[in-house]
C-alpha positions in Angstrom: 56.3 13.8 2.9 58.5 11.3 4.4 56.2 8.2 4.0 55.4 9.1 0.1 59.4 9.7 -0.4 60.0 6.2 1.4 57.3 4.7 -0.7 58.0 6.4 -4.4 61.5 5.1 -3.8 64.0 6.4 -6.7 60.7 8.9 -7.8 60.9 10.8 -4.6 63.2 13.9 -6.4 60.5 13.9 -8.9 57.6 14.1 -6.4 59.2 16.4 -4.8 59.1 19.1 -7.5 55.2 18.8 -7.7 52.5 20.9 -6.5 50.7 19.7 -3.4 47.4 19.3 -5.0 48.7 17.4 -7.8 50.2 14.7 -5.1 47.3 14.4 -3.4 45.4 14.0 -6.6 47.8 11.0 -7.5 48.0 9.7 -4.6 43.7 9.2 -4.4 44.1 7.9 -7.7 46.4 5.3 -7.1 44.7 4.3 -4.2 41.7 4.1 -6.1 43.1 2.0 -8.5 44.5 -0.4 -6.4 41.2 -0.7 -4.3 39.5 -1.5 -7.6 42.7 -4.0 -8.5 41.7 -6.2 -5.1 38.2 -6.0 -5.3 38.3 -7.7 -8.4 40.9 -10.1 -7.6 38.8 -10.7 -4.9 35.5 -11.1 -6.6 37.3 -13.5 -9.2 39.5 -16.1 -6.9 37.2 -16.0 -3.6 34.3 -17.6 -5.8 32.5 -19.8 -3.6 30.5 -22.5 -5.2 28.1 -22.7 -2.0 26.8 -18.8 -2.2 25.2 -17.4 -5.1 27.3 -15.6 -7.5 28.1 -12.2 -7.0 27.1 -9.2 -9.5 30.3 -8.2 -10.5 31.4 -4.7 -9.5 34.3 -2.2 -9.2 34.1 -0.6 -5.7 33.7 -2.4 -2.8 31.7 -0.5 -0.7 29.2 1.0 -3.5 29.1 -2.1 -5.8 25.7 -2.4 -7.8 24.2 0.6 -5.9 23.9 3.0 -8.5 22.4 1.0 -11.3 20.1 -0.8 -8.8 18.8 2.4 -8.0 18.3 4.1 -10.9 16.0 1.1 -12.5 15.7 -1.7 -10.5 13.9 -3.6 -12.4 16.1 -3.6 -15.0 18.6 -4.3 -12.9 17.1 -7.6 -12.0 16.3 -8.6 -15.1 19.9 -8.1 -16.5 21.3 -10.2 -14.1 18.4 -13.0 -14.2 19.7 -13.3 -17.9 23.0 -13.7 -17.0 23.4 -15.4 -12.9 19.8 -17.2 -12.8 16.9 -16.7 -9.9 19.3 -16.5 -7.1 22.3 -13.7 -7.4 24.2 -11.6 -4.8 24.9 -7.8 -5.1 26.4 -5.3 -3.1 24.6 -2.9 -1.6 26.2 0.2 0.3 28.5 -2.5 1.8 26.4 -4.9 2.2 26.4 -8.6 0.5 22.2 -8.6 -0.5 21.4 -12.2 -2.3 17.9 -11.5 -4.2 15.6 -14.5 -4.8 13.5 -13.9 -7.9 10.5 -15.5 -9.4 7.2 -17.3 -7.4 9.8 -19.8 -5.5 12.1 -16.8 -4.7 8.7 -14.8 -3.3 7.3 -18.0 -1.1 11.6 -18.3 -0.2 11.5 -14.9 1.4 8.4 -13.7 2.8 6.8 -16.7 3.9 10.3 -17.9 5.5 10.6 -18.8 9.5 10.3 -16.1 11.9 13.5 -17.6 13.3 15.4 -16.9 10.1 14.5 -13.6 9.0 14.1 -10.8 10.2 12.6 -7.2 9.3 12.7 -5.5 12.0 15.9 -4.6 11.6 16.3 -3.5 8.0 13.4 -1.3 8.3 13.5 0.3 12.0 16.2 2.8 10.9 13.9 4.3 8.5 10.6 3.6 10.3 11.2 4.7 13.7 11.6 8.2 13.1 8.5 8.7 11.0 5.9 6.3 12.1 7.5 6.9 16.1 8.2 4.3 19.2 6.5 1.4 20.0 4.7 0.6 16.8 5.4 -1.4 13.4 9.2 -2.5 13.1 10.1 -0.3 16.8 8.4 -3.2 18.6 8.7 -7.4 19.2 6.7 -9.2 16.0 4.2 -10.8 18.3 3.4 -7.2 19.3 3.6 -5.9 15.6 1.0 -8.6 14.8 -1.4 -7.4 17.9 -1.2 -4.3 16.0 -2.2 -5.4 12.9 -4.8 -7.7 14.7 -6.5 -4.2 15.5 -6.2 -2.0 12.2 -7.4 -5.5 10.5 -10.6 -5.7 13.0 -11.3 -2.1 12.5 -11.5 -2.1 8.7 -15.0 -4.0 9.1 -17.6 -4.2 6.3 -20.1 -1.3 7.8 -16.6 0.7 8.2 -16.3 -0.3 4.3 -19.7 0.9 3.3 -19.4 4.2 4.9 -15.6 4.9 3.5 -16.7 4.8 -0.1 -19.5 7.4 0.5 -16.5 9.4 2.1 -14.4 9.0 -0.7 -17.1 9.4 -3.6 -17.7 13.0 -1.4 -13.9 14.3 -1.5 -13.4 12.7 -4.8 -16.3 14.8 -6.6 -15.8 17.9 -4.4 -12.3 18.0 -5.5 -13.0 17.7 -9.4 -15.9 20.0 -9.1 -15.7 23.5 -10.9 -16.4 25.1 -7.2 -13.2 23.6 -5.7 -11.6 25.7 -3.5 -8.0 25.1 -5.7 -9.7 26.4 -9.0 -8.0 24.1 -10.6 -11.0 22.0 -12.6 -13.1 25.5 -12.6 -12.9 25.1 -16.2 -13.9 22.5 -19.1 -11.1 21.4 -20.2 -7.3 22.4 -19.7 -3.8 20.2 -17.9 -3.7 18.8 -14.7 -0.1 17.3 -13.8 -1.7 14.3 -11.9 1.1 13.0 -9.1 1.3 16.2 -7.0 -2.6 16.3 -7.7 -3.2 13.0 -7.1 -1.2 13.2 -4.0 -3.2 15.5 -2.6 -6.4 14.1 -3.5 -5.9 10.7 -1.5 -4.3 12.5 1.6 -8.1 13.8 1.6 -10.0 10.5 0.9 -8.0 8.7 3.4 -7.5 11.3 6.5 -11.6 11.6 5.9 -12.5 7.8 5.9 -9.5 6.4 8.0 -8.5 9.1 9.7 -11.4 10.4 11.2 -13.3 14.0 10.1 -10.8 16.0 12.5 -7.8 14.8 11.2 -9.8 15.6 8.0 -10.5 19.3 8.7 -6.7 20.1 9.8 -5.0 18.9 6.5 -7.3 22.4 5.1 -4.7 24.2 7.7 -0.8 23.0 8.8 -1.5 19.7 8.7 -0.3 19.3 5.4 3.0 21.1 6.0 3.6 18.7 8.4 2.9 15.9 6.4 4.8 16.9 3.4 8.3 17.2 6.2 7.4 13.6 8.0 7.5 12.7 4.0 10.7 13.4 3.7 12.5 11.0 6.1 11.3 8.4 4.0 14.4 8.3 1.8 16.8 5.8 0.9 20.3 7.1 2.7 18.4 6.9 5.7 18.2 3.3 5.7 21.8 4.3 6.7 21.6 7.7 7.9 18.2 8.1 9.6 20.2 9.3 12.7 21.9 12.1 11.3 20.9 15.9 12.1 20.4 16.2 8.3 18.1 18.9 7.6 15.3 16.8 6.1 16.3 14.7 9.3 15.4 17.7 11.6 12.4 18.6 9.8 11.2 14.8 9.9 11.7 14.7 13.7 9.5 18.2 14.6 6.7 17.3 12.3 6.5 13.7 13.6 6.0 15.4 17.2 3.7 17.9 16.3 1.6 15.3 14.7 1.8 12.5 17.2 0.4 15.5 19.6 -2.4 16.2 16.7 -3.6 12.8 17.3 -3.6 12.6 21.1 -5.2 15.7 21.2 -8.1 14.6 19.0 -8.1 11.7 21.5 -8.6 13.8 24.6 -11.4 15.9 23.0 -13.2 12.6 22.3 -12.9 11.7 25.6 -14.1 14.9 27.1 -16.8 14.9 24.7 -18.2 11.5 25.9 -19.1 10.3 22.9 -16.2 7.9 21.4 -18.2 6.8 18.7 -19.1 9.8 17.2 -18.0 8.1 14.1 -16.8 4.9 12.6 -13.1 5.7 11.9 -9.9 4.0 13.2 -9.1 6.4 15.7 -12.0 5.5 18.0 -11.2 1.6 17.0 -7.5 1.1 18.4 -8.8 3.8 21.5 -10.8 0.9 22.1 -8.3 -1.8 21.7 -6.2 -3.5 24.2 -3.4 -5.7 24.3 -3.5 -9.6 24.8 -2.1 -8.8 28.3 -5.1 -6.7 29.0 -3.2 -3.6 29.1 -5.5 -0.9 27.0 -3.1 0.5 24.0 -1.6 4.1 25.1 -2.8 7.0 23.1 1.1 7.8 22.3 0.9 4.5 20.1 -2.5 5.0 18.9 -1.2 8.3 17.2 2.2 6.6 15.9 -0.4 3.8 14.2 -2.4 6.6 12.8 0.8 8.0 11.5 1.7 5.2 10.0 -1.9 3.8 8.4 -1.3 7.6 6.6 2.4 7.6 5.6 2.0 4.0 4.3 -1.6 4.2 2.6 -1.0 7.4 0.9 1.9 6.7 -0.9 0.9 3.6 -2.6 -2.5 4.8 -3.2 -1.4 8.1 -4.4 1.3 6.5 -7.0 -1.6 3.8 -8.4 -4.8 6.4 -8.8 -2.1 8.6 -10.9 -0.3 5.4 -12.8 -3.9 4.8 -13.3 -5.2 8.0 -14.9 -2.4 8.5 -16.8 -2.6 4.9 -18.5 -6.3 5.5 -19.2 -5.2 9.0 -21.1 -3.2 6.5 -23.7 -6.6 4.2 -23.8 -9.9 6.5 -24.2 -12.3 3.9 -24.7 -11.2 1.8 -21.3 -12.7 5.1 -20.3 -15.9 4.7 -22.2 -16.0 1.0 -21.3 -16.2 2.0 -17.1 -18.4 4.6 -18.0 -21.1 2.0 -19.8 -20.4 -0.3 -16.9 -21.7 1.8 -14.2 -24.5 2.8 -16.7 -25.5 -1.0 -16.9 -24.5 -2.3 -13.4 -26.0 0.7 -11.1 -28.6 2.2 -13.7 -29.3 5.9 -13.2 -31.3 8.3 -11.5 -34.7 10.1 -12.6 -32.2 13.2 -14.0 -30.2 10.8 -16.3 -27.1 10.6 -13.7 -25.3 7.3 -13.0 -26.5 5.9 -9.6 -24.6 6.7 -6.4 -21.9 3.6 -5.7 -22.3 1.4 -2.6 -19.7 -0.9 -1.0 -21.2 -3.9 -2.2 -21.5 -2.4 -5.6 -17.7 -2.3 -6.2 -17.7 -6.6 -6.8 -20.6 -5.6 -9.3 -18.0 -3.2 -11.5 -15.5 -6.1 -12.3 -13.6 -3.5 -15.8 -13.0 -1.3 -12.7 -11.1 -4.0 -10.4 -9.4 -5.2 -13.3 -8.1 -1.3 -14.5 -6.8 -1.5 -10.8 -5.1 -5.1 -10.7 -3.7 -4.4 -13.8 -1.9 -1.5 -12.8 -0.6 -2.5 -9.1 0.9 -5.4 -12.0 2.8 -3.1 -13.9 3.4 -0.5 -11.2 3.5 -2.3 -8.0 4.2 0.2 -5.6 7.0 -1.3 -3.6 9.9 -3.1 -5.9 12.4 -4.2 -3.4 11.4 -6.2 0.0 14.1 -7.3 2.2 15.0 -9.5 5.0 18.1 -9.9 7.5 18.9 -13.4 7.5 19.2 -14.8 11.3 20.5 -18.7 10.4 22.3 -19.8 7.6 19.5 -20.7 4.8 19.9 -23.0 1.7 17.9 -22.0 -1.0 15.8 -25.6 -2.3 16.8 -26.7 -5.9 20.3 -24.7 -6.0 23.6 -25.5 -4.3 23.5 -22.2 -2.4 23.2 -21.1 1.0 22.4 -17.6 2.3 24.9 -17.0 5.3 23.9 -14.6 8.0 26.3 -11.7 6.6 24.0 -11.6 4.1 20.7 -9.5 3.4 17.7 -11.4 1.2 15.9 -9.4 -1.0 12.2 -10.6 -2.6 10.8 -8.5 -6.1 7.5 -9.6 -6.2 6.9 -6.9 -9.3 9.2 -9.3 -11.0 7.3 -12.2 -11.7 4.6 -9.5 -13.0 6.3 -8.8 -15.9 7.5 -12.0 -17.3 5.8 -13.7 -19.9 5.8 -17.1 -18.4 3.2 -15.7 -15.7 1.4 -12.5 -17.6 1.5 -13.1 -21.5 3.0 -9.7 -23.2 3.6 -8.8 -19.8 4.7 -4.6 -20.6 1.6 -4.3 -22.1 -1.1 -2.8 -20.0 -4.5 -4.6 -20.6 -7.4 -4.5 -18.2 -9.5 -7.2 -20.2 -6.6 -9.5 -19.5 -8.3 -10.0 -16.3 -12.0 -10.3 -17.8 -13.8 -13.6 -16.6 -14.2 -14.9 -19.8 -11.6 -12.6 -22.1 -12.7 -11.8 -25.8 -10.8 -13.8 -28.5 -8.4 -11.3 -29.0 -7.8 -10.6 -25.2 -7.8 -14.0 -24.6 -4.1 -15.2 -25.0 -3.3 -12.5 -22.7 -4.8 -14.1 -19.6 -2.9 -14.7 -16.3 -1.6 -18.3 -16.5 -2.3 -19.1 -12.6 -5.9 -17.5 -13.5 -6.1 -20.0 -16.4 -5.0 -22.7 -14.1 -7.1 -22.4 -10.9 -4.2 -21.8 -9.1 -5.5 -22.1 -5.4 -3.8 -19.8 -2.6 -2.9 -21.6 0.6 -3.6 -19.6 3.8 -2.4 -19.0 7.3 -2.7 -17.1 10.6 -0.3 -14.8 11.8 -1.8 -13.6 14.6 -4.0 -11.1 12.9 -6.3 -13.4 10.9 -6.5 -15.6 8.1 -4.8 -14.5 5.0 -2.9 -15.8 1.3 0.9 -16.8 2.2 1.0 -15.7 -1.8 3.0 -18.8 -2.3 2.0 -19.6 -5.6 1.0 -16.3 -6.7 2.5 -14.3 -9.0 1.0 -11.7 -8.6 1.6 -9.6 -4.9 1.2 -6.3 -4.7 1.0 -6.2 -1.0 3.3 -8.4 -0.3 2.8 -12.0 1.3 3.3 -13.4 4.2 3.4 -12.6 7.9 3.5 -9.1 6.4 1.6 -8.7 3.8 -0.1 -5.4 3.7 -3.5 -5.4 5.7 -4.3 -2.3 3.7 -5.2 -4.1 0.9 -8.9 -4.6 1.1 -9.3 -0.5 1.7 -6.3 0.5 -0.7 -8.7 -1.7 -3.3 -11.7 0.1 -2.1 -10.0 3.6 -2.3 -9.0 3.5 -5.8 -12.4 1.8 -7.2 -14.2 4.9 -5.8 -12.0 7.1 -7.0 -11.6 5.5 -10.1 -15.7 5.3 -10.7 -16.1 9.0 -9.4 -13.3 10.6 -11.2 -14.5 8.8 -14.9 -18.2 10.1 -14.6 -17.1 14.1 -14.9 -13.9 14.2 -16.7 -12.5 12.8 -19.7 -8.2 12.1 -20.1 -5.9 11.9 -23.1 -2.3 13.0 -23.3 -1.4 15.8 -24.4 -0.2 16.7 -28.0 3.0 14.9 -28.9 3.1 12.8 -26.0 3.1 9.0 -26.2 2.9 6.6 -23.7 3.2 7.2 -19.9 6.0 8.9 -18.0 9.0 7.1 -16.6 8.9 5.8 -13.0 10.8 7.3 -10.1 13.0 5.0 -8.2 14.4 7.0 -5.7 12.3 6.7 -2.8 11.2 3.7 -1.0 7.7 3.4 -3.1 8.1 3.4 -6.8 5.7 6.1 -8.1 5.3 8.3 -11.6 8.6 10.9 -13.0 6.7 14.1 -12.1 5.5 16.2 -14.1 3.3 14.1 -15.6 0.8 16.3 -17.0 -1.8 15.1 -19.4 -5.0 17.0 -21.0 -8.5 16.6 -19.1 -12.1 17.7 -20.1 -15.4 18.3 -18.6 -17.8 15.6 -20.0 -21.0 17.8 -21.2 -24.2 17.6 -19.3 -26.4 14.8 -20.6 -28.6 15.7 -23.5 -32.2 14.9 -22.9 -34.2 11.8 -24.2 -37.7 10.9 -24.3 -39.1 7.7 -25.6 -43.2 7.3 -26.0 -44.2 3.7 -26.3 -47.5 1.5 -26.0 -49.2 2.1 -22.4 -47.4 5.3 -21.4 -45.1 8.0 -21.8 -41.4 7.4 -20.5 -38.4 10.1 -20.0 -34.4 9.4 -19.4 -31.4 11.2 -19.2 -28.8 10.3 -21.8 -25.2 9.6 -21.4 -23.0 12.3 -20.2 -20.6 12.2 -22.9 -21.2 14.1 -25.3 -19.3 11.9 -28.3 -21.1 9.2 -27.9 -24.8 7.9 -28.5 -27.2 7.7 -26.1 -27.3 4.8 -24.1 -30.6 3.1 -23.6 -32.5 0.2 -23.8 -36.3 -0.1 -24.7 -38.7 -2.4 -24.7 -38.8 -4.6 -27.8 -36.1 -2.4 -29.0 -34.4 -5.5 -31.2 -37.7 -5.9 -33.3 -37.4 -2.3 -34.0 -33.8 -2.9 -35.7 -35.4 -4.0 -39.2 -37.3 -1.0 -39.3 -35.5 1.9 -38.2 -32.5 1.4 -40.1 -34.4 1.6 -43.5 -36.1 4.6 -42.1 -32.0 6.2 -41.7 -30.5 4.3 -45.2 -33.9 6.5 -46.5 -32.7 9.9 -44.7 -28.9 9.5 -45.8 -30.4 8.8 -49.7 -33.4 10.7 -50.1 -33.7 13.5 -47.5 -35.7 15.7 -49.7 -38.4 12.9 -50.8 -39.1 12.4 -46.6 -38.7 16.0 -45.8 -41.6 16.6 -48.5 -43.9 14.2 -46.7 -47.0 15.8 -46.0 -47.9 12.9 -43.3 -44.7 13.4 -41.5 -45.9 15.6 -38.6 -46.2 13.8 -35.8 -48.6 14.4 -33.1 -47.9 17.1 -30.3 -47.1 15.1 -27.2 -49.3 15.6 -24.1 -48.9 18.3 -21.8 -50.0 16.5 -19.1 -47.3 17.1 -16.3 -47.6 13.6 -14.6 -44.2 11.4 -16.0 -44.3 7.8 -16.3 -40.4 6.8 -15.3 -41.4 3.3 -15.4 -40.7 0.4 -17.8 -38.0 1.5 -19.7 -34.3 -0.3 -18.7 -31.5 1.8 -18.7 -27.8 1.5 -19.1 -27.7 -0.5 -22.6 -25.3 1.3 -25.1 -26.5 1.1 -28.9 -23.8 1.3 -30.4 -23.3 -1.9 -28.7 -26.9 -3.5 -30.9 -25.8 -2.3 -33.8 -22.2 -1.4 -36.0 -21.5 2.2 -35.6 -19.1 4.6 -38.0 -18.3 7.0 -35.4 -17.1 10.7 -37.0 -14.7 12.9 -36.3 -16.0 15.4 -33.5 -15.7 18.1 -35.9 -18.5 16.6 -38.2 -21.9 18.5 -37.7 -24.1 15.1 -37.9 -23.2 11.1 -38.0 -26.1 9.3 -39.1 -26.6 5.7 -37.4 -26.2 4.8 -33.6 -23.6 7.5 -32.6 -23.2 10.9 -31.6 -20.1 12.8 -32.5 -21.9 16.6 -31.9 -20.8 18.1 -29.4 -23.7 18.9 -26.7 -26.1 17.1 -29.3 -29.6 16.3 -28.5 -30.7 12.9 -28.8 -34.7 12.3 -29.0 -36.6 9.2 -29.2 -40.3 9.0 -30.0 -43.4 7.4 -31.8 -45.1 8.2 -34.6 -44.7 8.3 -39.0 -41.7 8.9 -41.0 -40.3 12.0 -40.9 -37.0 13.1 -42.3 -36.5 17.1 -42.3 -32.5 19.1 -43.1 -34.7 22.6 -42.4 -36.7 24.6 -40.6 -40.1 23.5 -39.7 -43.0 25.5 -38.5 -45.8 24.7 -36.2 -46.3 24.6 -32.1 -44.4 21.3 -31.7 -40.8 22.9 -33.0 -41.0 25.9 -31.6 -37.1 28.0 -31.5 -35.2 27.2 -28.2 -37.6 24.6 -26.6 -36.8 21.4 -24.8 -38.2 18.1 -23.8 -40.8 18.1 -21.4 -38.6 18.0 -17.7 -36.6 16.1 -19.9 -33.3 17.0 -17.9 -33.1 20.7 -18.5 -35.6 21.6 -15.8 -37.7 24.3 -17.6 -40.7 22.7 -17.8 -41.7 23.1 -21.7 -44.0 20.4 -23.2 -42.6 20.2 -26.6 -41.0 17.3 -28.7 -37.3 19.2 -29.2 -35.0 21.7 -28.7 -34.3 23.7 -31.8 -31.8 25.8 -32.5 -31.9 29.7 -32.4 -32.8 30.0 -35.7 -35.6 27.3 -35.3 -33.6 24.7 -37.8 -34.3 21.4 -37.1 -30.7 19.6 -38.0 -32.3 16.0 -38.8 -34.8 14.0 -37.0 -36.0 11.1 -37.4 -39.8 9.4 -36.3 -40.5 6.0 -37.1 -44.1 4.4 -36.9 -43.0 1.5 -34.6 -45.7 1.3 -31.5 -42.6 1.2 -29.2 -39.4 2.8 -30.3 -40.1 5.4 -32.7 -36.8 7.1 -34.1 -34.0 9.2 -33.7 -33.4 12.5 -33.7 -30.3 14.5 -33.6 -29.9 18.1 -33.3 -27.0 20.5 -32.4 -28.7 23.5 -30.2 
């Protein structure tokens, strides 16, 4: 006590008489409060007109750590307002200037190798996951060489095989046979970003990684995963080196996986056949360095680790920011449904056509549900730089000293208006080639202006510098993801796949989408997140009988909507089928007494005519449509709101009918002739048990005859 007596002065017989824990307490205090005192003194008459002014803070060690972290964005924003583009924060001790907007971007990641560096921001946190020798654990010319090979293997025959892949995994796992049970039913609630995590660990081990690394994540593998995971937190950027526990955990998995990998390697060898298939595995086994020295399996396996650490997170956070912003929008969902439909027509059984690689440029509402989302919800919010020379930033008075850290927010400039219109608001058709009127004002402005993208070689190929861009969500640069081709080609598939069996909306009394989660490196979705999915019915059956043969098709799969087809000469049939439903809505008695009404009994010839009819055309789409609630038993017009409802189309008189009618061609329970339900009868309809006919509709046309709705 001699020092505090000496120190409290004329207070010491005071001091004296107070418990222990209560001096301490006071004494933490008052240091405390004169830390805060000098740090602020500090911040306030060291200003330097030079450097960019500094966030202002209370602790000097923490400063703006805790509000960055718990919304970044927000963060940035707030101090745009209030310091401009260019500002300085501290950030667990360290002085970290951020650069904001397009100038900011092209400031930081296309800067001089010379002056920045970020190798050694990210090597604490890297190393111990991805392992030695590879990404920021090596010289950049080297990193580049490694990029050079993952680039060279993601070719376009590579491509076309990796979205049957993912189509395959992605339908297996929705399927009602799924080994998880979890979609065995019709409907229910999924909570998508633990789901959706899981899904794209198996579309990308199975395309990327090769079908053996495949088959293990069935087993341990995704233990081990889920522990390498965990180093990839934010204290290690610090604390990487610690025996934590997650630490400990990170370290054995990543050896027990690097040994996966070099195992899989040896069996290839012994096996003799090294190209067994197309994957990236037996591309960098093949690669060697510029120095002719071939590239050692040990680094092969730390790439692999690191092509499935890096891929998976991003992709797993957009597929679910994806499904959960198409549960707030059902008819974006309707819209990719009809695009397929119209783009990649259908098979003989009424199914949408299976998807090929060159099919994805073909589906542009589908590239522009993704683009819009990596907008929003770019994946990583924060990219940072050591700065190597002094740097002064062009247009300011300012410049970066080399105590300082530079940090880039790309996701910034996607989410002001000056750039994206409305910018919060999530719009695919923002995107759209030629935007409707009222999508129109929302347009990118550097899409409006023909911004062109300048381009440069790194090493690994020609690529955007993003200069002008503001919108990166993979970065720019010497660095800029190489992923990005295959992380676009990942979520199309899944995208297309997932839309074609399953329906989303949230669930009741929820609004809007979830928060996002800031604390790891890669921004993804507050979890739970759970929102309501449904099976979308099998596809009622169709036929259409028109001049020079008989035609069948498969309707749409959704069972709240019409029937999407397109016939021949089907406009000139507008004038006179609507009359022929205005009559049916007015006067159902006067056309159900027609004693000309019955039409003829179609052939029972078993030879089908699939030809000439086009398919993929929605009607509601040639004519306006009242859509019903799904509750209502029969919506008269161009839509469908039974559920299950049958939707016939064929030639003959007028004939409108609310009940039962007798004769061979509506007998009780039959069906369409192969017309999708595979039983083989030969007559018009499928009737209900009780043999009522719910309301048909046959109109003399020569092509298109009528409609006819039913609920079996």
């Amino acid at each position: 006590m001699g020092l505090l007596q000496t120190l409290a002065g004329p207070l010491a017989p005071h001091i004296d008489s107070l418990p222990t824990w209560l001096i301490i307490i006071t004494a933490l205090a008052s240091l405390l409060t004169l830390t805060i005192t000098i740090n602020v003194a500090n911040q306030i008459l060291t200003r330097r007109s030079d450097e960019p002014p500094v966030v202002f803070h209370l602790l000097p060690w923490i400063g703006s750590t805790v509000t960055y972290g718990i919304d970044p964005y927000a963060f940035f924003f707030k101090c745009r307002a209030k310091y401009g583009d260019v500002f300085t924060f501290v950030l667990l001790g360290k002085k970290t200037t951020v650069c904001l907007g397009t100038k900011g971007n092209d400031f930081i990641l296309n800067a001089k190798l010379k002056d920045v560096n970020a190798e050694e921001i990210y090597h604490p946190l890297t190393t111990p996951v991805f392992g030695k020798d590879v990404v920021y654990d090596c010289p950049n010319s080297k990193l580049m060489e490694q990029k050079k090979f993952v680039k060279f293997g993601l070719t376009t025959s590579a491509f076309r095989s990796y979205v049957t892949l993912i189509a395959e995994e992605t339908r297996q796992f929705f399927s009602r046979d799924a080994p998880s049970k979890r979609f065995a039913s019709t409907s229910g609630t999924v909570n998508l970003p633990p789901t959706l995590a899981e899904l794209t660990i198996y579309t990308a081990s199975r395309s990327l990684q090769g079908k053996e690394v495949r088959e293990r994540f069935d087993s341990g593998f995704a233990d081990l995963y889920h522990d390498l995971d965990g180093g990839f937190v934010p204290i290690n950027f610090k604390l990487g080196w610690m025996p934590l526990p997650h630490n400990r955990r990170r370290d054995r998995a990543q050896k027990k996986m690097a040994q996966t990998y070099m195992d899989i390697m040896t069996e290839r060898r012994k096996e003799g056949n090294l190209e067994k298939e197309e994957d990236m595995i037996w591309n960098l086994m093949n690669c060697e360095y510029k120095n002719g020295t071939p590239v050692p399996d040990k680094e092969v396996a730390h790439m692999m680790i690191a092509l499935l650490m890096a891929g998976q997170h991003s992709s797993s956070a957009t597929i679910t920011w994806i499904l959960l912003r198409l549960a707030t929008r059902p008819e974006i969902q309707d819209e990719l449904l009809e695009e397929q439909r119209q783009v990649l027509g259908t098979k003989a059984d009424g199914s949408i056509a299976d998807m090929t690689y060159e099919d994805l440029a073909r589906l542009p509402l589908h590239n522009s549900v993704v683009k819009e989302t990596l907008r929003l919800h770019t994946p990583i919010h924060s990219v940072m730089r050591v700065v190597k020379n002094s740097l002064p930033v062009e247009g300011t008075p300012y410049t970066i000293p080399t105590s300082h850290v530079l940090l880039a927010s790309p996701g910034v400039t996607s989410r002001v208006a000056e750039h994206f219109p409305d910018p919060m608001l999530w719009e695919p058709h923002r995107w759209d080639e030629a935007p409707a009127e009222k999508h129109a004002h929302l347009a990118p402005s550097h899409v409006k202006d023909g911004v062109v993208e300048e381009k440069e070689d790194y090493g690994y190929g020609l690529i955007s510098k993003g200069a002008a861009s503001p919108y990166l969500p993979f970065g720019a640069g010497r660095h800029r993801c190489i992923g990005e081709q295959f992380a676009y080609l990942q979520l199309q598939t899944i995208l297309a796949t997932v839309v074609r069996d399953l329906r989303f909306r949230n669930v009741e009394g929820v609004e809007g989408v979830v928060g996002t989660d800031y604390s790891s490196l890669f921004s993804r979705p507050l979890s739970p997140a759970v929102v309501r999915w449904e099976r979308r019915e099998k596809s009622p059956s169709l036929m259409i009988q028109h001049e020079g043969g008989r035609n069948y098709y498969q309707s749409d799969p959704d069972d709240k909507r019409t029937a999407a087809i397109e016939a021949p000469k089907l406009s000139a049939q507008l004038p006179m089928l609507l009359p022929a439903l205005i009559n049916h809505a007015f006067f159902p008695s006067a056309s159900a007494s027609n004693p000309q009404s019955a039409p003829d009994q179609p052939s029972s010839d078993p030879s089908l005519d699939l030809g000439g009819v086009k398919k993929g055309a929605h009607l509601a789409a040639l004519a306006p449509t009242s859509l019903g609630d799904t509750s209502s038993e029969l919506a008269i017009g161009w839509a469908v709101v039974i559920p299950s409802a049958l939707v016939t189309l064929i030639s003959g008189t007028v004939v409108c009918t609310l009940c039962g009618t007798s004769g061979s061609s509506l007998r009780s329970g039959s069906v369409l002739a192969d017309g999708g339900e595979g039983k083989g009868e030969k007559s018009l309809i499928r009737t209900s048990s009780s043999g009522e006919v719910r309301g048909w509709f046959v109109l003399d046309a020569g092509v298109l005859a009528a409609v006819s709705i039913l609920s079996p």
